[in-house]
C-alpha positions, 0 to 999 in steps of 0.5 A, spaced: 363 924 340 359 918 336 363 914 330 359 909 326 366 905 323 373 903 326 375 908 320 371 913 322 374 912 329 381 912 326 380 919 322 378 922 328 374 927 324 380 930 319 385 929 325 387 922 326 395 924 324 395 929 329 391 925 335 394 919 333 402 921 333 401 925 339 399 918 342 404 915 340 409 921 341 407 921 349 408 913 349 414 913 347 416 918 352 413 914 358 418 908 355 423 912 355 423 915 362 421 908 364 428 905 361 433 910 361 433 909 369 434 903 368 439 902 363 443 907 367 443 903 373 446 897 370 451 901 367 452 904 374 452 897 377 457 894 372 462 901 373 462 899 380 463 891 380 468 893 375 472 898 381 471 893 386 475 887 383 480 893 381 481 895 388 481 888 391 486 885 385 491 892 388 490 891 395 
């Protein structure tokens, strides 16, 4: 498929919404898969140091 203009290129022959959301729609999924392990291993992190001091504060 041949575009004559950025604008064209854009409306991607009457189907740019579609084309485009689907595009950003996959990033925002590809983000999410890539941060959510990373925020609940912070949070696992965090719980565990919070254990450890607890559990050497009663001994």
């Amino acid at each position: 498929m041949s575009f004559n203009s950025f604008s064209e290129f854009l409306s991607m022959g009457g189907h740019g919404l579609y084309v485009w959301l689907s595009y950003g729609l996959g990033v925002i999924i590809i983000l999410g898969n890539l941060i959510a392990p990373l925020q609940a291993g912070k949070r696992l992190r965090a719980q565990l140091t919070r254990r450890l001091i607890r559990e050497s504060k009663g001994s």
